[in-house]
N, C-alpha and C positions, 0 to 999 in steps of 0.2 A: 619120207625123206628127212634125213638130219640135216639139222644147219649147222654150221662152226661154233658156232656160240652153244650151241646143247653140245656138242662135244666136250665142248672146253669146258663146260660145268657138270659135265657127268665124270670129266676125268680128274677138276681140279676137287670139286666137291663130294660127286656122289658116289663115285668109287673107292675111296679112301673111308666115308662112311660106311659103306658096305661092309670092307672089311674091318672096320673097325667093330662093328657091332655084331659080328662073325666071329672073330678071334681066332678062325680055327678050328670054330664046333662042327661038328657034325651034325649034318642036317637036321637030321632024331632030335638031336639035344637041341637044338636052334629052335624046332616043334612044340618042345616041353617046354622051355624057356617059354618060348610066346604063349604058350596054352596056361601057362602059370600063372605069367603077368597080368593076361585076363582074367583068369578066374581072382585073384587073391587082388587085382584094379576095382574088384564091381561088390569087394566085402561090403555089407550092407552096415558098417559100423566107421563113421568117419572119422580118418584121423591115425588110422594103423596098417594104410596097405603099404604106404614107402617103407615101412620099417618089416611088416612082413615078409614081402618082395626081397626086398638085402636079407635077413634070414636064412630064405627060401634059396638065393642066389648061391649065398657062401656053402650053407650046410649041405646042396647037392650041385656044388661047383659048375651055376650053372652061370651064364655070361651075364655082369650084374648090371651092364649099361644097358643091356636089349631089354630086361627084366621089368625097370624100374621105366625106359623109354613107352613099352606098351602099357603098363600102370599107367603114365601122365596122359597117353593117349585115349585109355579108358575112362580116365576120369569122368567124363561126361557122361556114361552111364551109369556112373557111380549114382551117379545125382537123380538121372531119370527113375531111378530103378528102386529110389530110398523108397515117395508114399505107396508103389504097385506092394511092395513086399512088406513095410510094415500096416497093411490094409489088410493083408491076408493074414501075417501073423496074429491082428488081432480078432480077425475073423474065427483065427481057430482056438485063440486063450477064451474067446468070448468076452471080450473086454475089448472096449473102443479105446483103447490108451490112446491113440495116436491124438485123437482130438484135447485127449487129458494131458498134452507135454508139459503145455504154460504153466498148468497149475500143477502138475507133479513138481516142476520146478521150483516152482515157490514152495512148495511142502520140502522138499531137500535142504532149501538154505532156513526152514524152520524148524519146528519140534518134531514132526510127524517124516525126521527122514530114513526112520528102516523100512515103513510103509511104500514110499515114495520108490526107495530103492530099488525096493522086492520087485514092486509091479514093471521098472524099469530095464531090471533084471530081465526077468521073465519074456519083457517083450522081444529085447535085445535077442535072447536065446531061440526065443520061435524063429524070430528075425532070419537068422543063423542057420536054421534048419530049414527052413523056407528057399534058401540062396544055394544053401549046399545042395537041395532036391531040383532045385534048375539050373546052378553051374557048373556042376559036375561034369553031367554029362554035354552040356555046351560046350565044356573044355577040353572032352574030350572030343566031340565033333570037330573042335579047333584044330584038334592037334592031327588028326587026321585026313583033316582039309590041306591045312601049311604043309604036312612032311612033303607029300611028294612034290607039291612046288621047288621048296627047297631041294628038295633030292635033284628034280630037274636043273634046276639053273645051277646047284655045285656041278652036276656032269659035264654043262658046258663051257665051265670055267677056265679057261686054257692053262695046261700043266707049266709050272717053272720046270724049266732046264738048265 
């Protein structure tokens, strides 16, 4: 049962949201959008997915508020997600960097920084391959989870006339 007051806030707020973060897409691309924003939310490299995300948004016209909206929403496993995957990347360089950050750091702002960088480097890139080998295909479980949601509730959207 609805009360008055969820009416009035679904009609005054959460429907105007909807469609604003909609625009018009179709469902498909509504799917990709959100499967995007998660995969490129949970880069295991902090500091470059808002600017990805807009990228990703413009250069495949996809909706840039929904894009950038599930990015912020992700963020939180941005975070859970940094020591699981840089534990493994060093797992597989066979280098414990992760424990070496502090003092990689300090070797960067000193004499030993192409050293520093390399190892830094390197980690970053397993890092990287590590994320693309499990969010890939999470992204695409995503996107195939959301479509037909979406597909449903555009169907029952009542037509303008």
């Amino acid at each position: 049962m609805k009360t008055k007051t969820g009416n009035l806030l679904f009609n005054r707020i959460g429907k105007p949201l909807g469609e604003f973060l909609s625009q018009g897409l179709a469902p498909e691309m509504m799917s990709r959008t959100i499967a995007a924003g998660v995969l490129i939310g949970t880069i295991p490299i902090p500091g470059i997915s808002t600017a990805l995300c807009a990228t990703l948004a413009v250069g495949f016209r996809m909706n840039l508020a929904l894009i950038q909206l599930v990015n912020y929403l992700v963020f939180p496993l941005q975070i859970l997600l940094f020591v699981p995957l840089y534990s493994v990347a060093s797992k597989i360089t066979g280098k414990e960097i992760i424990n070496k950050i502090p003092e990689l750091l300090e070797k960067m702002s000193g004499s030993i920084l192409l050293s520093a960088s390399a190892d830094i480097f390197w980690l970053f890139a397993t890092t990287l391959l590590v994320w693309i080998v499990i969010m890939f295909p999470v992204s695409v479980i995503i996107y195939f989870g959301v479509n037909p949601i979406l597909i449903r509730i555009n169907n029952k959207k009542p037509t303008d006339e």
